[in-house]
N, C-alpha and C positions, 0 to 999 in steps of 0.2 A: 308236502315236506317243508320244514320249516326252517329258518338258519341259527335257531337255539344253540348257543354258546353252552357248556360245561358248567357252567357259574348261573345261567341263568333259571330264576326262581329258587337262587339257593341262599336265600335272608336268613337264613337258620343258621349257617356256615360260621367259621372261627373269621372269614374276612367280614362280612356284615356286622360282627356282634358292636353293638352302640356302644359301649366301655369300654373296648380293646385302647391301647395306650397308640398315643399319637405317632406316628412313621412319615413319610413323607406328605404326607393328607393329618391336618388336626381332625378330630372328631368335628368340630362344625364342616369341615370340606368333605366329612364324607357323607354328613346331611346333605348336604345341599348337593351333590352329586348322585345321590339315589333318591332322591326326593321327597324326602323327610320331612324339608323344612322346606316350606313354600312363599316365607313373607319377606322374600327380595322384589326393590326395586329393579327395572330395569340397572339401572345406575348400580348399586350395590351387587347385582350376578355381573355386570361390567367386572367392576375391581375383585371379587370373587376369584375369577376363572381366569384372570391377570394374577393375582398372587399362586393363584393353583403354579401358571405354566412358569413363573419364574424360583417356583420350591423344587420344580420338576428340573429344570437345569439345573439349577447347582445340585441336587445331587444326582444330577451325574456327573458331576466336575468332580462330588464327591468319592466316588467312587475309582478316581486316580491314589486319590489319597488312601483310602483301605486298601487299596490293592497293594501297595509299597507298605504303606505301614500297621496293619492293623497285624497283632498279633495271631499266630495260626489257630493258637487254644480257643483264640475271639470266632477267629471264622469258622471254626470246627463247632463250636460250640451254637452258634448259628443255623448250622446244618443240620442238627441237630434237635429236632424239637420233641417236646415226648407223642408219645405213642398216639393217644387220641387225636394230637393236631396234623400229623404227619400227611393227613388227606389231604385238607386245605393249604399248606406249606407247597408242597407237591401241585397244586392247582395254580397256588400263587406263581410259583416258579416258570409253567407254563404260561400261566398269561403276560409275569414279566417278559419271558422271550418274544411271545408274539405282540407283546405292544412294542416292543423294539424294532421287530422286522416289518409291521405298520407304520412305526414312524421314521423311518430309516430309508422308506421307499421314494425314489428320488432324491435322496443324499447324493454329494456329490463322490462320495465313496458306499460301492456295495457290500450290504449287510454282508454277503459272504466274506468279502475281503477283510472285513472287520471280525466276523467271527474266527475268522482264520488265523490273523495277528493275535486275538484275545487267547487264544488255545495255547497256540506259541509261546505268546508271555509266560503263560500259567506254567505250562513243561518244564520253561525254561528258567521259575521260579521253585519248581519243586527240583532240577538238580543242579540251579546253585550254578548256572552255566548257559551259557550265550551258545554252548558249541550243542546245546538238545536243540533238535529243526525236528519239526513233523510236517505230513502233510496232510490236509483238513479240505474233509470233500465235502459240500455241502450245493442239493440242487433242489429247486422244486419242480417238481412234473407230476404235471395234474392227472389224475386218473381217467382214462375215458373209457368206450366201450369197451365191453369186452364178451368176445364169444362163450354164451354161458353151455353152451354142450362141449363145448371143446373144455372148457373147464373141470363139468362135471366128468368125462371120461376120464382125465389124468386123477382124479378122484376115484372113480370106479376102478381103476388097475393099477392104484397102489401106487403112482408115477408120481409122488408127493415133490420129487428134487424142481420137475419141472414145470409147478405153479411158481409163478413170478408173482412178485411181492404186490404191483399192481392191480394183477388176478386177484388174489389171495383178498387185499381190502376191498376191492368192489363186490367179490363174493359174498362177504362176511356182512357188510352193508346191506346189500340186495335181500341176505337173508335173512336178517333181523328184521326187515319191513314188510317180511313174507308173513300173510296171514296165519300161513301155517306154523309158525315159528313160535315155539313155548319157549320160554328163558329158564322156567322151573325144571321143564323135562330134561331139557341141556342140561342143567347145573347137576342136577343128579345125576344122569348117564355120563357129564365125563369123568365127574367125582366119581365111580365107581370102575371105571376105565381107567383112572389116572395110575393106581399103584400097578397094575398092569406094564403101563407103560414107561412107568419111570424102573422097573424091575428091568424091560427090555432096553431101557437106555444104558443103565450100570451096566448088563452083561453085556454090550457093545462095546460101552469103556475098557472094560476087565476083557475083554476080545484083541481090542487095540492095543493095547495096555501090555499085554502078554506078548502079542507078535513085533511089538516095538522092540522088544526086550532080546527078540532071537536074530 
C-alpha cells in the first residue's frame, strides 16, 4: 500500500499544464517545483524557495482583503469554472484545504478554531449581520479496526442505519484492495440498480411527504 496523493502522476491535469497563467506560483516556480528545470545552483534554489514562501504569505494577508472587498459576481464567478475544469478546481480546492491543515499544525491557534471563525464570518457576510452564530463541528479521528463480520451481517440483514461512517470507509477501502473486486462489474450493477433505487427513494419522499401533510 502506498501513500499516493490524488494529484499524484497527474502532469496531464488543468494544475500541471506549463501555459496556465501565473497564480500564486509564476510558471518558472512551478518548474522548479515539479522538476522541470534542473539548472539551480545551490544559491539560486536558496532564494527560489525564499521568494516561493514570502508570495505564499502575502497572499494570504491577501485574502483579508477579498474577503471584505472583492465583489460577489468576482467570487461567484471564481467558483465557477466550466465544465471540463471542474475536476481539477475541485482537486485544487482540496489540496488547498489540506495544505492549510499541514501547515497550521502547531499554530498557535487550532485549524479548527480558525475554520470555525472562517464559517462564521462567511454566514455572517451573507445576512448582512453580526447577530447570524453557527456552530461548526470539525474533528479528525482516524479510522481503525474494524470488525469485518460484524459489518458484513448488518449488511446481510438489511441493518444499513447501523453502519457507522467509520465502518462504512474502511469497508469500502478493504474492498477495493480485495483481489476479488472488479470496478467494471460494480459500475454496471450499480448503474443498473440505481433507477431502482432512486424510484424507492421518491416513493419514500411522496410517503413522508403525504403523512406530513395529515
Amino acid at each position: 500500500m502506498t501513500d499516493a496523493s490524488p494529484t499524484d502522476g497527474a502532469d496531464d491535469s488543468l494544475a500541471y499544464a506549463a501555459d496556465r497563467d501565473r497564480g500564486i506560483l509564476t510558471p518558472s516556480d512551478r518548474e522548479f517545483l515539479l522538476g522541470r528545470k534542473t539548472d539551480y545552483t545551490e544559491h539560486s534554489k536558496k532564494q527560489k524557495r525564499n521568494r516561493i514562501r514570502r508570495r505564499l504569505r502575502n497572499a494570504i494577508l491577501d485574502f483579508t482583503i477579498l474577503f471584505d472587498h472583492l465583489e460577489d459576481r468576482d467570487r461567484e464567478t471564481v467558483f465557477n469554472p466550466e465544465d471540463e475544469a471542474r475536476e481539477a478546481y475541485t482537486q485544487g480546492i482540496v489540496d488547498m484545504l489540506g495544505f492549510l491543515h499541514l501547515g497550521t499544525m502547531g499554530y498557535y491557534v487550532p485549524f479548527k478554531d480558525m475554520l470555525g471563525q472562517g464559517v462564521n464570518r462567511a454566514e455572517q457576510k451573507l445576512a448582512g449581520s453580526d447577530y447570524r452564530m453557527v456552530t461548526v463541528d470539525f474533528n479528525v479521528d482516524p479510522v481503525g479496526q474494524i470488525d469485518v463480520d460484524e459489518v458484513v451481517d448488518k449488511l446481510e440483514s438489511e441493518r444499513f442505519d447501523e453502519v457507522t461512517d467509520e465502518e462504512l470507509r474502511a469497508f469500502v477501502r478493504l474492498m477495493t484492495e480485495s483481489e476479488a473486486f472488479s470496478p467494471g462489474e460494480m459500475r454496471s450493477g450499480m448503474k443498473e440498480q440505481m433507477p431502482d433505487f432512486l424510484d424507492a427513494v421518491s416513493e419514500a419522499t411522496d410517503r413522508r411527504t403525504r403523512r406530513a401533510r395529515t
